[in-house]
NUZA-286683 format. One line per 2 residues: their letters; for each residue y negated, z negated, x of N, C-alpha, C, O. Coordinates in steps of 0.05 Angstrom, whole numbers, plus 32768, in hexadecimal, padded with zeros to 4 digits. Example, Ala and Ser with C-alpha at 12.3 -4.5 7.8 and 13.67 -1.06 7.14 Angstrom:
% NUZA-286683
AS> 8072:7F64:8108:805A:7F64:80F6:8042:7F64:8108:8042:7F57:811D  802D:7F72:8101:8015:7F71:8111:7FFF:7F63:8102:7FE9:7F5F:810C
***
This chain:
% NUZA-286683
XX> 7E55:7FE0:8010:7E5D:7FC8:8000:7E45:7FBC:7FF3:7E33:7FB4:8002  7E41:7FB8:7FD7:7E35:7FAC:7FCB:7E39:7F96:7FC2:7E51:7F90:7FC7
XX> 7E2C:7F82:7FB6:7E28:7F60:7FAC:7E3F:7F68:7F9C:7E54:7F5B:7F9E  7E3F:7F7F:7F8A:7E51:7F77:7F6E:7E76:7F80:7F7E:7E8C:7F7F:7F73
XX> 7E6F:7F88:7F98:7E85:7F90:7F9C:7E9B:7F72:7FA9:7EB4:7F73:7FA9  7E8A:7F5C:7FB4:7E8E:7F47:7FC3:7E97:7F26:7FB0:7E96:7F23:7F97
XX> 7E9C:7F13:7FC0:7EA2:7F00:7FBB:7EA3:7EE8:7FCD:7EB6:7EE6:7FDD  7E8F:7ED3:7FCD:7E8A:7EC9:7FE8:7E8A:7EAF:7FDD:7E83:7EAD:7FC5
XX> 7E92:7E94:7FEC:7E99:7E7C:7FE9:7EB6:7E75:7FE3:7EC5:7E86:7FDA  7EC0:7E58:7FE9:7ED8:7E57:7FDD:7EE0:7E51:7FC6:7EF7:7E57:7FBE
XX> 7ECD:7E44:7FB9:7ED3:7E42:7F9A:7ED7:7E57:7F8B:7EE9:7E59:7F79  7EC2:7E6C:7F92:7EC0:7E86:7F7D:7ED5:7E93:7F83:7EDC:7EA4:7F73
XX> 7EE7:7E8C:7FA1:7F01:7E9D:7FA2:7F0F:7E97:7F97:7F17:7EA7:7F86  7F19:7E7D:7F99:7F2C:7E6D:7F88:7F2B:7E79:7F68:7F3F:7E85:7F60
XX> 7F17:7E76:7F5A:7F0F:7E87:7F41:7F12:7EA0:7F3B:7F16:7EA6:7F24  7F11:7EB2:7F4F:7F10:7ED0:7F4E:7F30:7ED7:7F57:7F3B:7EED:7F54
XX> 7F3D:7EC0:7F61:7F58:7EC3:7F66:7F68:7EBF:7F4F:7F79:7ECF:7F49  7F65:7EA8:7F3F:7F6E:7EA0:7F2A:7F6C:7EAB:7F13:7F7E:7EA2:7F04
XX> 7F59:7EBE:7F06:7F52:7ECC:7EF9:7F66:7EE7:7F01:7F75:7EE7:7F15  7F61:7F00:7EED:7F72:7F16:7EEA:7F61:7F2B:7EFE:7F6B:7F42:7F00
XX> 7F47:7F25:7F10:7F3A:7F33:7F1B:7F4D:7F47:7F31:7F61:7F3A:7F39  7F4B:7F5B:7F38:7F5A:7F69:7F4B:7F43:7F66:7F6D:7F2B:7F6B:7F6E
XX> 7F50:7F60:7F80:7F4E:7F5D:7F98:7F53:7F6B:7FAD:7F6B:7F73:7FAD  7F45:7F71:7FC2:7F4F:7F87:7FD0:7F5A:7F73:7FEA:7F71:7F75:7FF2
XX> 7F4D:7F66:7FF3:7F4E:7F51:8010:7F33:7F3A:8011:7F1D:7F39:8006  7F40:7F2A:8021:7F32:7F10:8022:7F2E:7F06:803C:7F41:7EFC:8048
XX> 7F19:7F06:8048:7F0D:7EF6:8065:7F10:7EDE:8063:7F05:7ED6:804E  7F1D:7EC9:8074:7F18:7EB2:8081:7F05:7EB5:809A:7F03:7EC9:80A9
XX> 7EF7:7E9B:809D:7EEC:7E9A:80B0:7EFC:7E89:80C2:7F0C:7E79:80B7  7EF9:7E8C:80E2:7F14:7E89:80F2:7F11:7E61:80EE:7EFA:7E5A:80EA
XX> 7F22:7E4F:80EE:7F21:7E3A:80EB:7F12:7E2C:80D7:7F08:7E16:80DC  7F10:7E3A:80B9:7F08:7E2F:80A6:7F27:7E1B:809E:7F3E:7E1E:80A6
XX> 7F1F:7E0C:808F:7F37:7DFB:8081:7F34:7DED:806E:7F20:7DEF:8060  7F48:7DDC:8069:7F3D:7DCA:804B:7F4E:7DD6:8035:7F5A:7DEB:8038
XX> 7F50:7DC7:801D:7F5E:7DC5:8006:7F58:7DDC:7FF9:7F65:7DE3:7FE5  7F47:7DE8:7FFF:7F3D:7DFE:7FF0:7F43:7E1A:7FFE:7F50:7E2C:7FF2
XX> 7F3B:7E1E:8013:7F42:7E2A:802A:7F6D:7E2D:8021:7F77:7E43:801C  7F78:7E1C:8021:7F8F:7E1B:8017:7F9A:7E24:8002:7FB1:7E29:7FFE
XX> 7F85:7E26:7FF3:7F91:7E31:7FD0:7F82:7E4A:7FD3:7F87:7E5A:7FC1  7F75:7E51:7FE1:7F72:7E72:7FE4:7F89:7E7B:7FF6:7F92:7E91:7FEE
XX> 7F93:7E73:8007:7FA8:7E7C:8016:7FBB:7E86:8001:7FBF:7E9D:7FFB  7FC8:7E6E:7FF7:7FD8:7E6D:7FE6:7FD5:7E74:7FCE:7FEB:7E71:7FC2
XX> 7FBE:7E7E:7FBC:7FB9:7E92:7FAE:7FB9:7EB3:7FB0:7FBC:7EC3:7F9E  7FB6:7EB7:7FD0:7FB5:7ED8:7FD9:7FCC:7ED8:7FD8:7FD3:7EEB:7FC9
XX> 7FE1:7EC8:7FE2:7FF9:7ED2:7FE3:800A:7ECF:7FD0:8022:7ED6:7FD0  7FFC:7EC4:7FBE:800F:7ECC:7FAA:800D:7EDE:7F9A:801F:7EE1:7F8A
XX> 7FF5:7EEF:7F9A:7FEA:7F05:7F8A:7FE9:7F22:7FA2:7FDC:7F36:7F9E  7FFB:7F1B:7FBD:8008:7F35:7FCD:7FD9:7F38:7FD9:7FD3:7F4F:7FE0
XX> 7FC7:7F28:7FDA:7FAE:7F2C:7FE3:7FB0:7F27:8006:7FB4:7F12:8011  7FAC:7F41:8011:7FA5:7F34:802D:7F8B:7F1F:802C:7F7A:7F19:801B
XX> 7F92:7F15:804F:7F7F:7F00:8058:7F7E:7F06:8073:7F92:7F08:8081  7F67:7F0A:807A:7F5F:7F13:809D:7F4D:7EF3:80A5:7F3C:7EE6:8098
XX> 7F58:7EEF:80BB:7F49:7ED8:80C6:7F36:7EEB:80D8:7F3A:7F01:80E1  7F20:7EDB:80D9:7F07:7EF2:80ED:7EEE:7EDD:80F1:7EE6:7ECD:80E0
XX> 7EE4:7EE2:8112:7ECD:7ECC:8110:7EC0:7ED0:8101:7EC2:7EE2:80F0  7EA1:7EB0:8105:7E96:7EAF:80F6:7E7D:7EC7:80F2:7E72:7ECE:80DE
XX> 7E7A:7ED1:810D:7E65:7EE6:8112:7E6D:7F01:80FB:7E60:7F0C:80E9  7E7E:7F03:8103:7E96:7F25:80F8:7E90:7F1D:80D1:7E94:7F2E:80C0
XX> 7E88:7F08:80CC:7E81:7F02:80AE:7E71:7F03:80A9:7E6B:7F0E:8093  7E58:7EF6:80BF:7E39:7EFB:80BD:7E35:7F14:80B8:7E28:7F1D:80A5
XX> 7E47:7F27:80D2:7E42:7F49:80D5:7E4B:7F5B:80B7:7E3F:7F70:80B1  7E62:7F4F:80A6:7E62:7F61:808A:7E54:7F5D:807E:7E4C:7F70:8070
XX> 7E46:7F40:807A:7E36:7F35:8068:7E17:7F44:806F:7E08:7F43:805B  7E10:7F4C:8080:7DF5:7F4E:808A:7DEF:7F6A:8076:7DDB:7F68:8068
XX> 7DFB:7F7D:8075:7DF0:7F99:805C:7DEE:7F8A:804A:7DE0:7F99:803D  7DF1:7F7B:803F:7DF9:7F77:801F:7DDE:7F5E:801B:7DCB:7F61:800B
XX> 7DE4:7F44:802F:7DCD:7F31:8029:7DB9:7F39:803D:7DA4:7F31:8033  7DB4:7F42:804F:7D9F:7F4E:8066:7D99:7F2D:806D:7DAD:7F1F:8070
XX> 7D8C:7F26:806F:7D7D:7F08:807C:7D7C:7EE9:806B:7D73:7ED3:8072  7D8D:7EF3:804F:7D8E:7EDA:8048:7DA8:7EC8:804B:7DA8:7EB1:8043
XX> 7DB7:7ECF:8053:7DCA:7EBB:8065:7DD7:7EA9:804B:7DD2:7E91:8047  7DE6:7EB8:803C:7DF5:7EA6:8024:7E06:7E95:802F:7E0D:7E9C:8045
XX> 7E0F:7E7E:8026:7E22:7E70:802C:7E3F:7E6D:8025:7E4A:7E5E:8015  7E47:7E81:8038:7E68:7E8E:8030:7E7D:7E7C:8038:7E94:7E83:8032
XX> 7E79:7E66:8045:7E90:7E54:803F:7EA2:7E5D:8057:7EB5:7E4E:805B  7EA1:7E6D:8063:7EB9:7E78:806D:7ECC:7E8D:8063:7EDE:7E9B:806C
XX> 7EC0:7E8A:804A:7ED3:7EA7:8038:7EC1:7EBB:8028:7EAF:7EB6:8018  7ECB:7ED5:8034:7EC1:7EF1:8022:7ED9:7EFB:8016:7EEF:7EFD:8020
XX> 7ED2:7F00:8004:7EE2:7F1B:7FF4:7EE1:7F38:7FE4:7ECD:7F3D:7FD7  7EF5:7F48:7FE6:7EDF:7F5D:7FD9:7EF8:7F66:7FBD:7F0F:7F6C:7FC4
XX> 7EF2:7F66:7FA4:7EF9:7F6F:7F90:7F0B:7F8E:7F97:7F04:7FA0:7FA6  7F1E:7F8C:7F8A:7F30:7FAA:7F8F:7F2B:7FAD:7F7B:7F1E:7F9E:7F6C
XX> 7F39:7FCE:7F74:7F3B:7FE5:7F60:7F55:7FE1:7F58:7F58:7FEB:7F41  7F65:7FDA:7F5F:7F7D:7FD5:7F52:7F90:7FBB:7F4B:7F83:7FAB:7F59
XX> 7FA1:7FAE:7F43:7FB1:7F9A:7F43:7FCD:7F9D:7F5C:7FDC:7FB0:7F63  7FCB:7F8C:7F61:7FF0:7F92:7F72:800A:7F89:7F67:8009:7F7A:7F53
XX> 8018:7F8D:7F6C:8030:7F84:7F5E:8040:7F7B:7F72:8039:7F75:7F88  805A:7F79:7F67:8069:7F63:7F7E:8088:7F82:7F72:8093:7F8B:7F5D
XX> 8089:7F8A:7F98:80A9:7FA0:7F91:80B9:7F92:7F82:80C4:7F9E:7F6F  80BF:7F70:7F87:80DF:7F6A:7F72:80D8:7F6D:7F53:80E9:7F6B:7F41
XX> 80BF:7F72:7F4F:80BE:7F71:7F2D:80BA:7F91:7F21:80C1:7F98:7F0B  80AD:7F9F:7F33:80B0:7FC1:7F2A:80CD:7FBF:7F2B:80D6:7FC1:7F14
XX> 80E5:7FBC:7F42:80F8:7FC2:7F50:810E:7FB9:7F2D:811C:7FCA:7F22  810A:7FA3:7F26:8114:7F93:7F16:810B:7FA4:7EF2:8118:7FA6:7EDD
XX> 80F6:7FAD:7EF7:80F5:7FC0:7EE3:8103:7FDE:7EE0:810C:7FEB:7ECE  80FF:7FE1:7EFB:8116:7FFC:7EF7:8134:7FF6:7EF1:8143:7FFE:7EDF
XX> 8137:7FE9:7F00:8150:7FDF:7EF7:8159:7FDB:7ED8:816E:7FE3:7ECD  8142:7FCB:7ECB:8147:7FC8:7EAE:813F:7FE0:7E9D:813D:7FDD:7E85
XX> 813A:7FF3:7EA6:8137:800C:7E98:814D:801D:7E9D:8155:802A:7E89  815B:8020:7EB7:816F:802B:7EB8:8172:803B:7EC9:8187:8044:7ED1
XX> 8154:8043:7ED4:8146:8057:7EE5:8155:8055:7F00:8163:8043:7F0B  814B:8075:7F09:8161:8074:7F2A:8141:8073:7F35:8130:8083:7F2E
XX> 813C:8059:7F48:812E:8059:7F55:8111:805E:7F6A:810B:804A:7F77  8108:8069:7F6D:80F9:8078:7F87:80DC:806C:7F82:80CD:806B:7F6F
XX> 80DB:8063:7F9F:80C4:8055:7FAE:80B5:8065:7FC1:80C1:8072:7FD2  8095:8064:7FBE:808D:8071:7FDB:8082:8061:7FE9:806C:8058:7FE0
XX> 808D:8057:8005:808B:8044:801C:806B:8053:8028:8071:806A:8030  8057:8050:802B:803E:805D:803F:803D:8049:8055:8034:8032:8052
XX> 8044:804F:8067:8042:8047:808A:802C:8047:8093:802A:805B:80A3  8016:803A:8092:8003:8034:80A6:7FEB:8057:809A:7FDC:8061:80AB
XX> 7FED:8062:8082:7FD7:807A:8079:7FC4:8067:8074:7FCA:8058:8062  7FB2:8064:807C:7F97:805A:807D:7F7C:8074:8073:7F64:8074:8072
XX> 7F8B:8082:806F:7F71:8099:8061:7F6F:8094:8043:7F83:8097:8034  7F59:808B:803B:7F55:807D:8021:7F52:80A1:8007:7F53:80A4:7FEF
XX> 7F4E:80AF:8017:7F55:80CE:800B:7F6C:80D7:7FFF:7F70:80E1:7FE8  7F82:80D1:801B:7F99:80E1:801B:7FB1:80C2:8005:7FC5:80C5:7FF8
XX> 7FA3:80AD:800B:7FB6:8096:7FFE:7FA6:809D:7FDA:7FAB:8095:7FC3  7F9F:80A5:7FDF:7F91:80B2:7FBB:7F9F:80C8:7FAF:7FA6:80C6:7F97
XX> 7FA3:80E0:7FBE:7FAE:80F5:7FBC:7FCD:80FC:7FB9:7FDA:810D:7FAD  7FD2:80E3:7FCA:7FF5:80DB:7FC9:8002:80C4:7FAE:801A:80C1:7FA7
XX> 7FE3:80B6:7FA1:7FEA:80AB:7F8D:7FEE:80B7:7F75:7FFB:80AF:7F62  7FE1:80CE:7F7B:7FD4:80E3:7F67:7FF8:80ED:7F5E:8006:80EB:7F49
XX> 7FFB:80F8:7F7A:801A:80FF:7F70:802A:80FD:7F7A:8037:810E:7F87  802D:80D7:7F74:8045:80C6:7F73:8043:80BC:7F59:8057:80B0:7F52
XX> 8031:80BC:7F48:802A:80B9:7F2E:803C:80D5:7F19:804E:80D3:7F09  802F:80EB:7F22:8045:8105:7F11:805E:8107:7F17:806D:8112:7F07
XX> 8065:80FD:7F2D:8079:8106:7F38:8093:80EB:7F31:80AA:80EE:7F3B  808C:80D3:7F20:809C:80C1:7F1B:80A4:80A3:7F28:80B2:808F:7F22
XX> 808C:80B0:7F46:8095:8095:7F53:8090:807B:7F4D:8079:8076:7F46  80A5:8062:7F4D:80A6:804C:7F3D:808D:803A:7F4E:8089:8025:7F42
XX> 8082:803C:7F61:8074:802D:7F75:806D:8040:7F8E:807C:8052:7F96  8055:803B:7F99:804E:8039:7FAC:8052:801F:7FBF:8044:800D:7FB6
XX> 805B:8019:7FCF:805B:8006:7FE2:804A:8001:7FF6:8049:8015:8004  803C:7FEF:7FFE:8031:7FEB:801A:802F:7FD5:8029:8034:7FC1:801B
XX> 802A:7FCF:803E:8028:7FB4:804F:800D:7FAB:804A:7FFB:7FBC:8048  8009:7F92:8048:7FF5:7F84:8047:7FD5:7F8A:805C:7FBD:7F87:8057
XX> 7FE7:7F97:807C:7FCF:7FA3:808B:7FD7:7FBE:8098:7FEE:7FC4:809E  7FC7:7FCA:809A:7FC5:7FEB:80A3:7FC8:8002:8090:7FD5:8017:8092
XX> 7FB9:7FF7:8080:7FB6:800D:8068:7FA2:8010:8053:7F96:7FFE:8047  7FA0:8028:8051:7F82:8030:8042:7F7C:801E:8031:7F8E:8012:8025
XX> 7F59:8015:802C:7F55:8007:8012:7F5E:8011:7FFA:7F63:8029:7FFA  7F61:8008:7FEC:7F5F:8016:7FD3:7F46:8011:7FC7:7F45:7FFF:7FB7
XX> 7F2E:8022:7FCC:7F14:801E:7FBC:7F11:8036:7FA8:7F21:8046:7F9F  7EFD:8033:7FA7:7EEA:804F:7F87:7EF5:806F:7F99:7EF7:8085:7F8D
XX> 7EFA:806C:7FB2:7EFE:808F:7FC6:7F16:8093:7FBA:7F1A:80A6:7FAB  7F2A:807F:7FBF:7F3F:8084:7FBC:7F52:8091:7F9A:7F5F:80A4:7F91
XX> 7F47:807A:7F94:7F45:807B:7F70:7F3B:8096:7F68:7F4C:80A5:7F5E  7F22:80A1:7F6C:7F1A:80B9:7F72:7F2E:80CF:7F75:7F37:80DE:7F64
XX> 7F35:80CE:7F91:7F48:80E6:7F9F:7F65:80E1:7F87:7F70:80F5:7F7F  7F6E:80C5:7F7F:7F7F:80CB:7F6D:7F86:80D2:7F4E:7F99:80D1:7F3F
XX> 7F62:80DD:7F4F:7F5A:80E3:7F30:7F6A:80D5:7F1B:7F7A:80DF:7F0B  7F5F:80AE:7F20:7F6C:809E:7F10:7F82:809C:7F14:7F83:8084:7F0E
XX> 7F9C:80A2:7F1B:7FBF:80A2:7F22:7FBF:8086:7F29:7FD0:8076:7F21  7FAA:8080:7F39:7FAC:8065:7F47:7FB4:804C:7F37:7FC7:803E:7F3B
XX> 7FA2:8049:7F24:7FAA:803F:7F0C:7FBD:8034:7EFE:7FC1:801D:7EF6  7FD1:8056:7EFC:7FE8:8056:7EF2:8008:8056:7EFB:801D:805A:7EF0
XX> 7FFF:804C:7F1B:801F:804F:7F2B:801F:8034:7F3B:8015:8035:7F51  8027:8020:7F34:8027:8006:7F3F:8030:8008:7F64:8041:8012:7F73
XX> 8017:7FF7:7F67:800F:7FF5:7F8D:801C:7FD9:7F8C:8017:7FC7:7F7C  802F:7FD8:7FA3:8042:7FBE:7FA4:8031:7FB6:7FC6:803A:7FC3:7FD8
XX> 8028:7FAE:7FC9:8029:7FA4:7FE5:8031:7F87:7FED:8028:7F72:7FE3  8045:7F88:8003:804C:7F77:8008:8048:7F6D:8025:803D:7F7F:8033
XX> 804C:7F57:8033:8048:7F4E:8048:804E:7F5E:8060:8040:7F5B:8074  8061:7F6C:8061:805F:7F7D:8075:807E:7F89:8076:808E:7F7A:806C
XX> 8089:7FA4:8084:8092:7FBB:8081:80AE:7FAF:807D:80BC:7FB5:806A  80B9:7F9C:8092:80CC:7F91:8099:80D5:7F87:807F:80E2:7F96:8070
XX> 80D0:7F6D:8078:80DA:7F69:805D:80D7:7F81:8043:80E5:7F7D:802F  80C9:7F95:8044:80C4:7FAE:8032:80EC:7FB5:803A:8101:7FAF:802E
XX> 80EA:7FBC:8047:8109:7FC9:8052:811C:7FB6:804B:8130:7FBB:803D  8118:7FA6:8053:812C:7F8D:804F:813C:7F88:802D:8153:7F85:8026
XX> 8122:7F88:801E:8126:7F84:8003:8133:7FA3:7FF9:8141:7FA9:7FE6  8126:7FB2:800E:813B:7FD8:7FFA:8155:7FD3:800A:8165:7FDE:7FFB
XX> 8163:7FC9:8020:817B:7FCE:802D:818A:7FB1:8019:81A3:7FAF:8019  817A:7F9E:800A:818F:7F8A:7FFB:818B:7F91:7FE4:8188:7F7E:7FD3
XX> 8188:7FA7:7FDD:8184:7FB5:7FBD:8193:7FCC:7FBE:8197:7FD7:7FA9  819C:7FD4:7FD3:81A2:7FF0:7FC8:819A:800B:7FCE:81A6:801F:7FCA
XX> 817D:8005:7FD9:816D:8020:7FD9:816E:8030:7FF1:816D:8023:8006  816F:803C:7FF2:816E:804B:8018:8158:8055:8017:814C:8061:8005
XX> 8150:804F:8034:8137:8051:803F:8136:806E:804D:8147:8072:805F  8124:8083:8046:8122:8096:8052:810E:80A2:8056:8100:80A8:8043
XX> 8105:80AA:8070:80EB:80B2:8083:80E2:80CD:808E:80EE:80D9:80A0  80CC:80D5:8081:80C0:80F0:8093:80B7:80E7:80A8:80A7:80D4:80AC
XX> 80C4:80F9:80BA:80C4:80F3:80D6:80C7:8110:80DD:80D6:811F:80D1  80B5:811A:80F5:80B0:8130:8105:80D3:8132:8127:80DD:8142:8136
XX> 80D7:8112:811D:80E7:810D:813A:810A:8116:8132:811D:810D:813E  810A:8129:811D:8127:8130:810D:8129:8148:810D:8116:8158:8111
XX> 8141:814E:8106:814F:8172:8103:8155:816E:80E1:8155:817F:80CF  8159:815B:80DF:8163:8154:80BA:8156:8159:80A5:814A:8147:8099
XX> 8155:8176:809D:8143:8185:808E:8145:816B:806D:8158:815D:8069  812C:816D:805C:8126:815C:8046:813D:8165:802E:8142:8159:8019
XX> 814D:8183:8039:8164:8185:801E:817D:8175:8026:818F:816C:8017  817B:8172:803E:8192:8165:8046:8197:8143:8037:81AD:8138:8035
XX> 817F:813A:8030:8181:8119:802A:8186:811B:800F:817D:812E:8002  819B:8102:8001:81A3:810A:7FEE:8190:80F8:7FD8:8192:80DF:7FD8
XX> 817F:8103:7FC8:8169:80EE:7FB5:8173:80E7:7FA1:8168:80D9:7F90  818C:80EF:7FA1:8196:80E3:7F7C:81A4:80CE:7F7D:81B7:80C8:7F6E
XX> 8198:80BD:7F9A:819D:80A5:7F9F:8182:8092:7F93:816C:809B:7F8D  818A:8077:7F92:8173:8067:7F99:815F:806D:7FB0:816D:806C:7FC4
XX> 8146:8073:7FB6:813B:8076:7FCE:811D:806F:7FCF:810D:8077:7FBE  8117:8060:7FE2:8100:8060:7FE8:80F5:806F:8002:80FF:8068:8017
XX> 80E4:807F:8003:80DB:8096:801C:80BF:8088:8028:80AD:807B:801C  80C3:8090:8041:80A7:8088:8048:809A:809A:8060:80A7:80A7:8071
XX> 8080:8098:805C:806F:80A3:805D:805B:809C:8076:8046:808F:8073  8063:80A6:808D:8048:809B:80A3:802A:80AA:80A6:8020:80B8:8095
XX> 8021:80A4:80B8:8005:80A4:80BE:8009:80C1:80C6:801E:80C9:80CF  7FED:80D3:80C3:7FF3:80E5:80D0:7FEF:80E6:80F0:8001:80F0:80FD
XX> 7FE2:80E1:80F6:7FE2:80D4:8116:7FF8:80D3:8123:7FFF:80E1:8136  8008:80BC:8116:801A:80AD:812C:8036:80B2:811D:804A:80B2:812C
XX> 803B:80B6:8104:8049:80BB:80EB:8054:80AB:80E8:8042:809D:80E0  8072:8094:80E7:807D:8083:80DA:807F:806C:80ED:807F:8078:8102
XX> 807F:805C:80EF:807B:804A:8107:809D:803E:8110:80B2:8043:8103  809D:8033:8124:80B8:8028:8136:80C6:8015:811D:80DE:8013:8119
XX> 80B8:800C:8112:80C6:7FF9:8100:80D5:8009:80ED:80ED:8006:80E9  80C0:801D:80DF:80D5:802F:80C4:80E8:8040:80D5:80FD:8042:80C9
XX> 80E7:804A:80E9:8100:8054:80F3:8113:8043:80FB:8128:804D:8104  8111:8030:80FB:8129:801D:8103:8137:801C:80EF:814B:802A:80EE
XX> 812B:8004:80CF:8132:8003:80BA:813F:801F:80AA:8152:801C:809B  812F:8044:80B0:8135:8051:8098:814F:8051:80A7:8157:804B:80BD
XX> 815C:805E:808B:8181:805F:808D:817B:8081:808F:8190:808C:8096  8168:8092:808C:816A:80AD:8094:814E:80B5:80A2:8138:80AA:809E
XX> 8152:80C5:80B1:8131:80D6:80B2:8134:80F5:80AC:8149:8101:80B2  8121:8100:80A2:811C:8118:80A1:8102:8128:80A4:80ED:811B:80A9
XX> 8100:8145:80A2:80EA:8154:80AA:80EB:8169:8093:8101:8170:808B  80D1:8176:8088:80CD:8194:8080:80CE:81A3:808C:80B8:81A9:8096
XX> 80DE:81AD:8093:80E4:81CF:809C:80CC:81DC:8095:80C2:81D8:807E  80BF:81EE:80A6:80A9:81F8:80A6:80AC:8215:80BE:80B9:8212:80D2
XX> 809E:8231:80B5:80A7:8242:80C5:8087:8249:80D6:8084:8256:80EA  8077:823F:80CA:804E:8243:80DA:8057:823D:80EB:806F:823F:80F2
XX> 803F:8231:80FA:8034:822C:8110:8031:8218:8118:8032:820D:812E  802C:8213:8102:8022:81EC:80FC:803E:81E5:80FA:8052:81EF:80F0
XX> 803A:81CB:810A:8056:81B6:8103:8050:81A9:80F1:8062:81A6:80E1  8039:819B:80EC:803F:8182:80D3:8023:8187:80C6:8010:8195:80CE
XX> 8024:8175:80AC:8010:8177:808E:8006:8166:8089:8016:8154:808F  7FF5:815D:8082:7FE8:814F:8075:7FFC:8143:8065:8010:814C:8059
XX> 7FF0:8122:806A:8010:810E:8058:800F:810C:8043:8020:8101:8035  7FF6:8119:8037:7FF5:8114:8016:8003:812C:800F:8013:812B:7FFC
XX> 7FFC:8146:801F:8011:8165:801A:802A:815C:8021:803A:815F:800E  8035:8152:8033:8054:8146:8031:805E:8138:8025:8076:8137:8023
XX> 804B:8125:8015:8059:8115:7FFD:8054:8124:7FEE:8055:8115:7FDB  804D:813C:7FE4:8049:814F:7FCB:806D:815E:7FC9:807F:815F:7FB9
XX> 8068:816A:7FE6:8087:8179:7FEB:809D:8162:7FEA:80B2:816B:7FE0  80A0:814E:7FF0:80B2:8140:7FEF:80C4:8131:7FDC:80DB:8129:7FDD
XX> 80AD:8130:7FC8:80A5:8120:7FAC:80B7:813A:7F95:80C6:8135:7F82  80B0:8150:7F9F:80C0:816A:7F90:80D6:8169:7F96:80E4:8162:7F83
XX> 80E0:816D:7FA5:80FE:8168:7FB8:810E:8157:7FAA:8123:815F:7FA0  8104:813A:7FA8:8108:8123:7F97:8114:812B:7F7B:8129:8129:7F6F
XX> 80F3:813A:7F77:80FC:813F:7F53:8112:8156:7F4E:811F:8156:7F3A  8114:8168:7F61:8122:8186:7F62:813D:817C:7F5D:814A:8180:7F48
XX> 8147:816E:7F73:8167:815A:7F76:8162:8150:7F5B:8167:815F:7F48  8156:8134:7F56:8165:8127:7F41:8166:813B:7F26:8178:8137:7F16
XX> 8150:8152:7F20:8151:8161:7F0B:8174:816A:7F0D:8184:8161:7EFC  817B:8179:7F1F:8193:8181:7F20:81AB:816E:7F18:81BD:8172:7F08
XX> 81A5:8155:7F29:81BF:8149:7F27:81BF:8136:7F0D:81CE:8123:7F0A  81AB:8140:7EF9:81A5:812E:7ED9:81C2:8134:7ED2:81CB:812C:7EBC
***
């Protein structure tokens, strides 16, 4: 992390919020407050910007590569400039709609690999997808790696992040969309789900893969049939295969 990458005090947040600047996340220091302190709150959230409360030490500790010993006066607030803008799902959602378009969202569950969230933008970008989705915490930055791995795509496929998974679901089950999940825990091969529906799919970690919450909410789960060795892929290779599937169905059912 470099100086030009940061943003420290509360005034300059307030300013860097209010302006068209793109943001990745924003530190509070734990029991800062005040009028100002307030209109950054209420500036992140209205521009979908996380905010991590964290002692005062844990600020000293990011700050220390960047200023080494001169001890700037951060107010209680750091920030660091993103690579992209966010959007808000009801207004992509509201645009498909006014185009006419049949739908499809890709939900990412907790992929924190700033590689593989590049590689999946890469092609959710060719592949038509109207949005990427994500929750506000447990998920990759989006910095220069990522942008990178998505040779620019990133750019071009609007990142919705919203407060967190629950309301993500909430807003596709009062719209219309069905929610549907790669999941290792199913017999429900990916030809079986029907895409020439509205749908948003999602996508877990490879680790742990979709978490208790998206299996509650999805209205289907499914798996790739696979005859190796290997049971499961890399999530950016399963959103490649999945994303085709997608396009294979609705080609047909044009």
């Amino acid at each position: 992390m470099k100086k030009k990458d940061i943003f420290i005090g509360r005034q300059p947040a307030i300013e860097v919020l209010r302006s068209d600047k793109a943001v990745e996340k924003i530190w509070l220091q734990k029991g800062a407050s005040g009028p100002e302190i307030d209109e950054i709150k209420r500036l992140a959230a209205e521009r979908r910007i996380a905010i991590q409360t964290v002692p005062k030490d844990k600020i000293a500790y990011m700050l220390f590569p960047v200023y080494q010993h001169q001890r700037p006066n951060h107010q209680g607030v750091v920030g660091v400039y993103g690579e992209v803008q966010y959007f808000k799902l009801e207004d992509i959602f509201d645009q498909v709609l006014s185009r006419g378009e049949l739908a499809l969202f890709l939900v990412l569950d907790g992929v924190t690999d700033v590689r593989n969230f590049g590689a999946i933008a890469r092609t959710a970008e060719a592949m038509g997808v109207h949005a990427i989705v994500v929750q506000e915490k447990g998920v990759a930055q989006i910095n220069s790696e990522a942008v990178k791995a998505s040779a620019g795509a990133i750019h071009n496929v609007p990142i919705c992040r919203e407060k967190n998974l629950r309301d993500i679901y909430k807003y596709f089950a009062l719209n219309g969309v069905q929610v549907v999940a790669s999941s290792l825990d199913t017999e429900v091969t990916i030809d079986e789900i029907d895409f020439t529906l509205p749908t948003a799919i999602v996508m877990g970690s490879e680790g742990k893969g979709i978490s208790t919450m998206s299996k509650d909410y999805s209205n289907k789960q499914f798996i790739i049939p696979m005859r190796g060795n290997i049971n499961s892929l890399n999530v950016s290779v399963s959103a490649g295969m999945i994303l085709y599937e997608v396009s294979k169905q609705r080609r047909v059912g044009a």
